[in-house]
Structure formats: C-alpha cells, structure tokens
Biotite code that builds the C-alpha atoms (Angstrom):
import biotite.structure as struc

atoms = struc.array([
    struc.Atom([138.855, -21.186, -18.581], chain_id="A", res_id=1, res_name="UNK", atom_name="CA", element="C"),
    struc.Atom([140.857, -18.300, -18.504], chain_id="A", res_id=2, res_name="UNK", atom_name="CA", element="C"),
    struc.Atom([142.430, -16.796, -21.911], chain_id="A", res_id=3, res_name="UNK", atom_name="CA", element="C"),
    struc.Atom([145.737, -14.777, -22.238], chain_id="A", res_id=4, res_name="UNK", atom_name="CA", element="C"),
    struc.Atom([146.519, -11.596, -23.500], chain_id="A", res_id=5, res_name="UNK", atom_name="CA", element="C"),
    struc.Atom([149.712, -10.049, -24.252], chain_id="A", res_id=6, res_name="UNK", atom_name="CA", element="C"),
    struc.Atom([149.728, -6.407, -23.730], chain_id="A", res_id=7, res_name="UNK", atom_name="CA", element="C"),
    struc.Atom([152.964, -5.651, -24.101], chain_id="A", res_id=8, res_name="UNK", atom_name="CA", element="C"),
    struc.Atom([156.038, -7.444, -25.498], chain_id="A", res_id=9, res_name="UNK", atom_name="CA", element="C"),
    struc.Atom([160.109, -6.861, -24.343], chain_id="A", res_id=10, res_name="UNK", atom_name="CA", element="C"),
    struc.Atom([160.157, -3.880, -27.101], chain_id="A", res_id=11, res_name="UNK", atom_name="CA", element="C"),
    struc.Atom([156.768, -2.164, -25.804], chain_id="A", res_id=12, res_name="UNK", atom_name="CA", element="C"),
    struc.Atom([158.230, -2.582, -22.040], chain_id="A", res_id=13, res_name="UNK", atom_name="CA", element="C"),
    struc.Atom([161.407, -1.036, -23.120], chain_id="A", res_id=14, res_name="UNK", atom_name="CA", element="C"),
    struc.Atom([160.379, 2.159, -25.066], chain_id="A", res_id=15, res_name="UNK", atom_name="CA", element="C"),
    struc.Atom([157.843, 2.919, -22.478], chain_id="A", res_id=16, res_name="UNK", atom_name="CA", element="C"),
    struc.Atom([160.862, 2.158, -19.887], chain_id="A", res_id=17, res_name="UNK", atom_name="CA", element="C"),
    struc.Atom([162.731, 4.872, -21.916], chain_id="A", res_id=18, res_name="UNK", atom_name="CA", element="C"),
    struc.Atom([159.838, 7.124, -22.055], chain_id="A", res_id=19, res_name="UNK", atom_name="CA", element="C"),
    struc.Atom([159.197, 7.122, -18.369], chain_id="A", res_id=20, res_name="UNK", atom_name="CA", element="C"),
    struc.Atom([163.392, 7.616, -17.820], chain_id="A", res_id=21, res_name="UNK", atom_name="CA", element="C"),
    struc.Atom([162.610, 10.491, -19.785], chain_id="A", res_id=22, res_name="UNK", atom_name="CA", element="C"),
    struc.Atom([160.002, 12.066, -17.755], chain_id="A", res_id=23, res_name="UNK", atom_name="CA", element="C"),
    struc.Atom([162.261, 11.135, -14.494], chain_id="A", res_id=24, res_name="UNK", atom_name="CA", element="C"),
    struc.Atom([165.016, 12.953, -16.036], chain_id="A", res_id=25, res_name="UNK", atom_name="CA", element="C"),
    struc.Atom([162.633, 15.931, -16.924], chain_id="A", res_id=26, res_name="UNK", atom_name="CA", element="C"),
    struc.Atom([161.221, 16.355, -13.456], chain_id="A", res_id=27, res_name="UNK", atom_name="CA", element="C"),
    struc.Atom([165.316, 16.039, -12.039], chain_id="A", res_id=28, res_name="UNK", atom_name="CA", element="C"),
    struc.Atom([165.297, 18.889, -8.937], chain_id="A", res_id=29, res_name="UNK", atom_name="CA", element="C"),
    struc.Atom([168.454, 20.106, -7.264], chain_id="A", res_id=30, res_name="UNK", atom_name="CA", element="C"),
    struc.Atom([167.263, 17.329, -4.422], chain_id="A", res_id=31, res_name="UNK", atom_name="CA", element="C"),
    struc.Atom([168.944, 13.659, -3.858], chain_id="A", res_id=32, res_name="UNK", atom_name="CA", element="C"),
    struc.Atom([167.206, 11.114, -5.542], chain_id="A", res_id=33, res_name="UNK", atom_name="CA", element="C"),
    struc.Atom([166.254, 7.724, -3.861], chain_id="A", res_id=34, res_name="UNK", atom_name="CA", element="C"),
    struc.Atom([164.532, 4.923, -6.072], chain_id="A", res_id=35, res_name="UNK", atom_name="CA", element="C"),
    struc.Atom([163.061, 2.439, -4.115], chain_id="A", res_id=36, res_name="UNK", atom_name="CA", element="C"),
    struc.Atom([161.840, -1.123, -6.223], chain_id="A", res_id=37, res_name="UNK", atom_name="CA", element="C"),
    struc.Atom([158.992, -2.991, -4.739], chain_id="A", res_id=38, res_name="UNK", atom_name="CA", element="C"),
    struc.Atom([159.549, -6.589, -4.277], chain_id="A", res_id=39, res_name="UNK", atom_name="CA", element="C"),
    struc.Atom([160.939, -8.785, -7.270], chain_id="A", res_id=40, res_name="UNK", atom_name="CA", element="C"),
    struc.Atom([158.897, -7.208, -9.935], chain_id="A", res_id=41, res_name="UNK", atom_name="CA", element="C"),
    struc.Atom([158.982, -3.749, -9.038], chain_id="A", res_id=42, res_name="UNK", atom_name="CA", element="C"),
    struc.Atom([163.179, -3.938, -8.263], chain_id="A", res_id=43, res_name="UNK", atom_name="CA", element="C"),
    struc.Atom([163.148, -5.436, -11.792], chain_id="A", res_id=44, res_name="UNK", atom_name="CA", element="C"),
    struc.Atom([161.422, -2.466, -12.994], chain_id="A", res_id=45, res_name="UNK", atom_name="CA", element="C"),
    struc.Atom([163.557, 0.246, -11.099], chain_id="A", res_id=46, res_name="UNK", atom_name="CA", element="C"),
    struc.Atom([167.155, -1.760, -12.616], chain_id="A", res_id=47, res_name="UNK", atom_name="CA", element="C"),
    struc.Atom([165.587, -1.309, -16.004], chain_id="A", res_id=48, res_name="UNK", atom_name="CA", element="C"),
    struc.Atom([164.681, 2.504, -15.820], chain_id="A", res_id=49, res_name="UNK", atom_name="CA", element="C"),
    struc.Atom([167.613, 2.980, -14.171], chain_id="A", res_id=50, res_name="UNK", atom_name="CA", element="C"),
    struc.Atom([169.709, 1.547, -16.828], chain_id="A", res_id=51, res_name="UNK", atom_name="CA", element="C"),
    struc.Atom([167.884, 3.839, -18.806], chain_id="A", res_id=52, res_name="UNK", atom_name="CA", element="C"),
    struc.Atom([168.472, 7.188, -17.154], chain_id="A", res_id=53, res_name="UNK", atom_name="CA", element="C"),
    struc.Atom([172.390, 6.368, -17.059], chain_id="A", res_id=54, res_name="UNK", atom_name="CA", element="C"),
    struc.Atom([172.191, 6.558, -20.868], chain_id="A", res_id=55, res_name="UNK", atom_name="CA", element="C"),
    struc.Atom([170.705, 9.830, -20.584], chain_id="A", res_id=56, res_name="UNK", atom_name="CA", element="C"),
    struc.Atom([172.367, 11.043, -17.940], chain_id="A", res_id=57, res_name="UNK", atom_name="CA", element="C"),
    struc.Atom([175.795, 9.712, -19.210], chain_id="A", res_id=58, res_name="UNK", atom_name="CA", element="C"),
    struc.Atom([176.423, 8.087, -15.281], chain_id="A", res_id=59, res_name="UNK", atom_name="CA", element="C"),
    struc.Atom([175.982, 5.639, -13.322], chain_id="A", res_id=60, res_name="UNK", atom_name="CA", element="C"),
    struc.Atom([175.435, 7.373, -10.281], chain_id="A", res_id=61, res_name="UNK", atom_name="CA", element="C"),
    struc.Atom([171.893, 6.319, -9.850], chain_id="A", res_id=62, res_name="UNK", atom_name="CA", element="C"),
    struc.Atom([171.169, 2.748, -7.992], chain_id="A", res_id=63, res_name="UNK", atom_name="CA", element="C"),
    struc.Atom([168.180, 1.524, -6.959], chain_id="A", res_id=64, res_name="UNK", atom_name="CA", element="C"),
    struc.Atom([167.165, 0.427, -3.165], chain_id="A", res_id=65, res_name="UNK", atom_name="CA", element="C"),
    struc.Atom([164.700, -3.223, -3.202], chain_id="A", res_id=66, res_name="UNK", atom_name="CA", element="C"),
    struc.Atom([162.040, -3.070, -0.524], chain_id="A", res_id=67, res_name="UNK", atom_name="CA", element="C"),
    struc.Atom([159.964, -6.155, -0.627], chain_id="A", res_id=68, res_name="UNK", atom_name="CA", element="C"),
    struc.Atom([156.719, -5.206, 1.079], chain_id="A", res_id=69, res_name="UNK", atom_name="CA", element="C"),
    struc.Atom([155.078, -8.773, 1.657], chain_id="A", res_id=70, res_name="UNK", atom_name="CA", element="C"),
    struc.Atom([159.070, -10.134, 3.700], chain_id="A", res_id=71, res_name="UNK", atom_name="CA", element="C"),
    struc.Atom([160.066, -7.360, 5.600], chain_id="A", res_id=72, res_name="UNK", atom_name="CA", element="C"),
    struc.Atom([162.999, -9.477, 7.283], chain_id="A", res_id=73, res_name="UNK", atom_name="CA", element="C"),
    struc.Atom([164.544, -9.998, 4.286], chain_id="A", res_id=74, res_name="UNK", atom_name="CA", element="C"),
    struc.Atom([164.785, -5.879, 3.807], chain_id="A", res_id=75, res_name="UNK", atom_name="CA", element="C"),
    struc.Atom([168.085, -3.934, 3.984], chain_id="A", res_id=76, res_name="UNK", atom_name="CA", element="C"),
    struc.Atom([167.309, -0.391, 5.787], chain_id="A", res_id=77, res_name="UNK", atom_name="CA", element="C"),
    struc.Atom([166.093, 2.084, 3.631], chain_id="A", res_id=78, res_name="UNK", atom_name="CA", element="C"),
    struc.Atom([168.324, 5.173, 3.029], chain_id="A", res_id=79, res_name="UNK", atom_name="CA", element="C"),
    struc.Atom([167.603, 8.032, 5.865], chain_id="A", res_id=80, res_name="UNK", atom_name="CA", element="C"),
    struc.Atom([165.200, 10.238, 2.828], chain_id="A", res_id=81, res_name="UNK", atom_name="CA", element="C"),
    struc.Atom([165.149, 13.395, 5.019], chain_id="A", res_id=82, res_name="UNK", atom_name="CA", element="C"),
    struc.Atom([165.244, 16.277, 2.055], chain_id="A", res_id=83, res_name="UNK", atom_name="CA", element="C"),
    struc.Atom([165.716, 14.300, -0.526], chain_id="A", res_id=84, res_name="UNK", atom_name="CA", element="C"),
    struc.Atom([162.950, 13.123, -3.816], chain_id="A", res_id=85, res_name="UNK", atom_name="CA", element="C"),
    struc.Atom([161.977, 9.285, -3.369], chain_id="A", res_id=86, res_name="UNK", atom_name="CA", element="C"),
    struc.Atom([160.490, 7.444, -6.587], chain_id="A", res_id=87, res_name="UNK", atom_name="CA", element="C"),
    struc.Atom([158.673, 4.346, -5.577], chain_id="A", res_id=88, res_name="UNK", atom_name="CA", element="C"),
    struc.Atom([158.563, 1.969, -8.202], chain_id="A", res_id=89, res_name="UNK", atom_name="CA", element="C"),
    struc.Atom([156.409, -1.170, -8.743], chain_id="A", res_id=90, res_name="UNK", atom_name="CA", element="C"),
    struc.Atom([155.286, -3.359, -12.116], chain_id="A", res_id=91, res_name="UNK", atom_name="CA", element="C"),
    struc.Atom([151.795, -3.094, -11.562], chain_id="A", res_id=92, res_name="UNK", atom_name="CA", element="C"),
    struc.Atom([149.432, -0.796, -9.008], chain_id="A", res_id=93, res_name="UNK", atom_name="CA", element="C"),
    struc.Atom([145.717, -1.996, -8.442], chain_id="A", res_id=94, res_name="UNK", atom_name="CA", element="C"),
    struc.Atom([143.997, -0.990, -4.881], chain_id="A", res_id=95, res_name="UNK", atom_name="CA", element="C"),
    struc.Atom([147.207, 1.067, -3.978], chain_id="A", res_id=96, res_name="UNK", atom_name="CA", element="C"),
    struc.Atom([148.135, -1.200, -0.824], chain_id="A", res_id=97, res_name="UNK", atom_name="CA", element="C"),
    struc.Atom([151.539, -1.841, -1.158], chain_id="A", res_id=98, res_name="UNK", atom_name="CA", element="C"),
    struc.Atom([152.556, 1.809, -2.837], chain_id="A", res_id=99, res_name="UNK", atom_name="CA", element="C"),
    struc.Atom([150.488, 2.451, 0.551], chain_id="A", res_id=100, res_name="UNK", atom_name="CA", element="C"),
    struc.Atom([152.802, 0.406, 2.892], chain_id="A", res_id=101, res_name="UNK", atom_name="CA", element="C"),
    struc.Atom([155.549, 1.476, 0.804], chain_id="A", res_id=102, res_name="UNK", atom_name="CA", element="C"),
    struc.Atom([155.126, 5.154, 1.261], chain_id="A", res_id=103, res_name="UNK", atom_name="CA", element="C"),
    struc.Atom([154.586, 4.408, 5.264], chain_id="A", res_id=104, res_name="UNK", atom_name="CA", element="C"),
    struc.Atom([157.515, 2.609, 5.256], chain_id="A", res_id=105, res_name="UNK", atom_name="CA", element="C"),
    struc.Atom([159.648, 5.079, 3.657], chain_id="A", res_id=106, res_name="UNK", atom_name="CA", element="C"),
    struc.Atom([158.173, 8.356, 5.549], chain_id="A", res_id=107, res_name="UNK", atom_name="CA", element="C"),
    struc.Atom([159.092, 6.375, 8.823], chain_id="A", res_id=108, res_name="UNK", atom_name="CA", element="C"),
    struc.Atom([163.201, 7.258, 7.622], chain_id="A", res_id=109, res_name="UNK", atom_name="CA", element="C"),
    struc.Atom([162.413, 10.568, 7.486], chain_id="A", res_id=110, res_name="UNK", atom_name="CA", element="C"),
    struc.Atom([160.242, 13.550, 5.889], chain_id="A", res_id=111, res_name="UNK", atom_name="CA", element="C"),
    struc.Atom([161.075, 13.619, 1.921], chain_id="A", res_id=112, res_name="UNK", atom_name="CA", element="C"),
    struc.Atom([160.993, 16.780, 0.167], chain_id="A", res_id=113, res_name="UNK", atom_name="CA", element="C"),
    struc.Atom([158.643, 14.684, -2.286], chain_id="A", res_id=114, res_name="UNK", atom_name="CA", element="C"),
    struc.Atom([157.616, 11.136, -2.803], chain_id="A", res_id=115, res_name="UNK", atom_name="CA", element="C"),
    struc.Atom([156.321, 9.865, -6.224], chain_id="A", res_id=116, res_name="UNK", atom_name="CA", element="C"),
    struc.Atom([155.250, 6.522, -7.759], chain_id="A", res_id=117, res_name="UNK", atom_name="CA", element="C"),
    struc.Atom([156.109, 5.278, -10.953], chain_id="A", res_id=118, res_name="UNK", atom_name="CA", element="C"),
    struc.Atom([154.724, 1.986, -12.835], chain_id="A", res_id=119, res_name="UNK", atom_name="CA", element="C"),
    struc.Atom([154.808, -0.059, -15.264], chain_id="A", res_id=120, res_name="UNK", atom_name="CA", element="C"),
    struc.Atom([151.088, -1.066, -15.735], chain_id="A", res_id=121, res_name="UNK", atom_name="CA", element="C"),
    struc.Atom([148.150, 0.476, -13.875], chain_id="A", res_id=122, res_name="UNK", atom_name="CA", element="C"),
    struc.Atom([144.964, -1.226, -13.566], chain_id="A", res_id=123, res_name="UNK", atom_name="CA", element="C"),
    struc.Atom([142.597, 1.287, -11.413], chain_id="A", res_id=124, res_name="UNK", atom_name="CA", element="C"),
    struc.Atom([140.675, 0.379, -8.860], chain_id="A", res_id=125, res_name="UNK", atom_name="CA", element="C"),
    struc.Atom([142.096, 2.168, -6.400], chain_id="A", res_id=126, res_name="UNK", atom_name="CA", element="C"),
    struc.Atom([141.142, 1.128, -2.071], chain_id="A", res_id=127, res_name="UNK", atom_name="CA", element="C"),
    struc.Atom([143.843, 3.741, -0.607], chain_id="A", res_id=128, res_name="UNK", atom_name="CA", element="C"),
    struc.Atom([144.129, 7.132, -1.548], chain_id="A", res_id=129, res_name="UNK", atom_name="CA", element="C"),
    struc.Atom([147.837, 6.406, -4.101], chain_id="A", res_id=130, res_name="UNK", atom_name="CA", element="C"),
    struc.Atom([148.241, 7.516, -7.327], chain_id="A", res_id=131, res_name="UNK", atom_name="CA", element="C"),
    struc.Atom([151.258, 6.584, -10.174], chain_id="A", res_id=132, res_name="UNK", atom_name="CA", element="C"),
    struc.Atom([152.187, 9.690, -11.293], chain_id="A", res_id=133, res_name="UNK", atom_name="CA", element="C"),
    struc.Atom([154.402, 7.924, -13.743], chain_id="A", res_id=134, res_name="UNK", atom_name="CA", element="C"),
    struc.Atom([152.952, 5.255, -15.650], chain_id="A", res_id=135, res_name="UNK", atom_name="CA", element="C"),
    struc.Atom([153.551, 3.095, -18.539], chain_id="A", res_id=136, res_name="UNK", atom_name="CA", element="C"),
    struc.Atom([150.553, 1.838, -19.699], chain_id="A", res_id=137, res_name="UNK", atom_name="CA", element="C"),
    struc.Atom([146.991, 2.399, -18.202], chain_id="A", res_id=138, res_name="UNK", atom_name="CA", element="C"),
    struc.Atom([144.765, -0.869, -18.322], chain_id="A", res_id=139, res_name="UNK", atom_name="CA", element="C"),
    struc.Atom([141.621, -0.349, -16.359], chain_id="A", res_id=140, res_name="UNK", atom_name="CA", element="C"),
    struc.Atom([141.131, -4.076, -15.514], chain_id="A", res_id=141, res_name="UNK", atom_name="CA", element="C"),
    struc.Atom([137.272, -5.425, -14.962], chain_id="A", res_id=142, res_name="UNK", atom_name="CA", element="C"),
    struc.Atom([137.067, -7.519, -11.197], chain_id="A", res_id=143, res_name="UNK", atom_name="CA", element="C"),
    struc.Atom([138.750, -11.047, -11.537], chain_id="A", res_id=144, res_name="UNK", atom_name="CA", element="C"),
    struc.Atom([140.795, -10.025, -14.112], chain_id="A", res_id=145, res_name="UNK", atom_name="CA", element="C"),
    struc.Atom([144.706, -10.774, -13.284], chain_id="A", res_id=146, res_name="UNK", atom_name="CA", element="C"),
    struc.Atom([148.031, -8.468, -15.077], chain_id="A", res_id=147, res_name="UNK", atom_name="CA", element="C"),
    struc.Atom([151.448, -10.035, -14.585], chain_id="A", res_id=148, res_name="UNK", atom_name="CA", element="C"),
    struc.Atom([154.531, -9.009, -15.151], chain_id="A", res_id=149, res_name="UNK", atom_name="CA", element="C"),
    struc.Atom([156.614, -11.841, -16.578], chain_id="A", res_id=150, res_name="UNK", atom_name="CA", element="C"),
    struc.Atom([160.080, -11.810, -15.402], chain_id="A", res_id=151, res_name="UNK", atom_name="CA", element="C"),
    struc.Atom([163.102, -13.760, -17.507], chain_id="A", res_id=152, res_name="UNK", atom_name="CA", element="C"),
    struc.Atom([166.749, -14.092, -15.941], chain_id="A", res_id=153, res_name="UNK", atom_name="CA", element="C"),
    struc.Atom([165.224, -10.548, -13.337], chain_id="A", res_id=154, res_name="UNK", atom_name="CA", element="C"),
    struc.Atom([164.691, -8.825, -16.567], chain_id="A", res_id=155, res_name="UNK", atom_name="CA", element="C"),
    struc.Atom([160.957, -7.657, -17.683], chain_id="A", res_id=156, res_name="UNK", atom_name="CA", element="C"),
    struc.Atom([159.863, -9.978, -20.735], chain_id="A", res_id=157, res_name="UNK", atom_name="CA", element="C"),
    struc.Atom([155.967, -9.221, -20.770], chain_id="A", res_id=158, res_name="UNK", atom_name="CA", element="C"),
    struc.Atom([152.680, -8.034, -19.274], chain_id="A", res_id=159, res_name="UNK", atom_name="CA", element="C"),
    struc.Atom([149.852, -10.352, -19.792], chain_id="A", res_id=160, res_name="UNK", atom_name="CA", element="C"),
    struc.Atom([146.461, -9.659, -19.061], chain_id="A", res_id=161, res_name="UNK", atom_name="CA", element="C"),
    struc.Atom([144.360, -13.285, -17.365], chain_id="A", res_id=162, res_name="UNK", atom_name="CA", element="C"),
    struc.Atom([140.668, -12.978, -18.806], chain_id="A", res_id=163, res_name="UNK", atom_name="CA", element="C"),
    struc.Atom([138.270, -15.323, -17.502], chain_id="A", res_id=164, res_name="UNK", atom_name="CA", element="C"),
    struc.Atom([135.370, -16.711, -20.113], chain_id="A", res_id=165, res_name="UNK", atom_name="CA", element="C"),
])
C-alpha cells in the first residue's frame, strides 16, 4: 500500500518559483541566456519561472526552449549556445540521467560560456556526476520512494511524495 504525501501545494511551488527567478535574475551576466525545459514537467517548470523573471525584469524577452529527453523526434533544434549561459530546467532530479543527456545534448550545439541546472524538487541519489545548482526544495528520498510533479491545464499544481508501508 503506498501512502501520499503532499510536499508542496500551488502557493509553496509558486514562492519558491519566485525565489529561484530571483536567484536567476541575481546571477544575470552580460551573456545570452538560453532556458531549456525538460520534457512536459520540466517545460512546465521553465514557463512558470519564466513568467516570473518577466515580472522582475519588466519584459518579456525571455522564452523558454522544450527538449523532451525520452522522444527526441518530437524535438525542435536547440538554439546554436556557442557563448551564451544555458539553464537546464527539470521538476525533479534523482540519478542525474536526463540533466546528463540534457547537458550532452546541448554541448553538441556548441561550447556555452556556462551551463547550469535548476529544479524544482531534488531527491539525491545521484548515478552521474550533475548537480542543481538551483533548487526548490531538497527531499532526500529513501529507495522505492516516488516524487511527482502534478501538472493541471501545463501548469504546476503539486509535488507529492509515494511512500510505500
């Protein structure tokens, strides 16, 4: 049997949302910046943080690039990131595989002047050598314990850690 907890509601998700825009907008350089969201959960991330730093930074000249990891015909190209910042963003990171295919993926269009990873949630447990330099909340998980990201009209509604008995 496997019980549910709620770790954090639509109101948690958005002020640590805003918090991380902050720290984005903080660590702004003079370089380009490219966000990249991972698959559904991790675009629907990156729209929501960018909504955020347009409110701080009083423009909308921010959008965000979707690169779905596990359908790679379904992909647009990725931008050519020669010289310029890339923020990878996914809901959750666990063993660091997809950041890790992500990162491959995105050094293939060119050499960055930096690449960093931003999540929501970040259970530990790291198999490949990824941090999240950015990170919501950290939740180090215990081995067949589940967190999703619970997605409502592509909008982040709540993270729910699966316990089993």
């Amino acid at each position: 049997m496997q019980r549910q907890i709620i770790l954090m509601d639509k109101e948690r998700i958005q002020r640590s949302i805003k918090r991380l825009a902050i720290q984005v907008w903080e660590n702004l350089g003079e370089d380009e910046l490219i966000i990249v969201g991972l698959n559904e959960r991790g675009y629907a991330t990156a729209n929501m943080l960018v909504d955020a730093l347009h409110e701080i930074l009083g423009t909308k000249s921010l959008q965000v690039h979707k690169y779905d990891v596990k359908n790679l015909t379904h992909n647009k190209p990725l931008p050519v990131c020669t010289e310029k910042r890339v923020l990878i963003i996914d809901d959750v990171i666990f063993s660091g595989k997809t950041m890790f295919e992500a990162v491959s993926a995105i050094i293939s269009t060119g050499n960055p002047s930096k690449v960093e990873v931003l999540t929501l949630v970040d259970r530990g447990h790291r198999a490949y050598p990824i941090q999240s330099n950015l990170t919501g909340m950290n939740i180090p998980t215990k081995f067949g314990e589940h967190i999703e990201v619970m997605l409502q009209s592509e909008r982040l509604e709540q993270v729910v850690l699966f316990k089993n008995n």
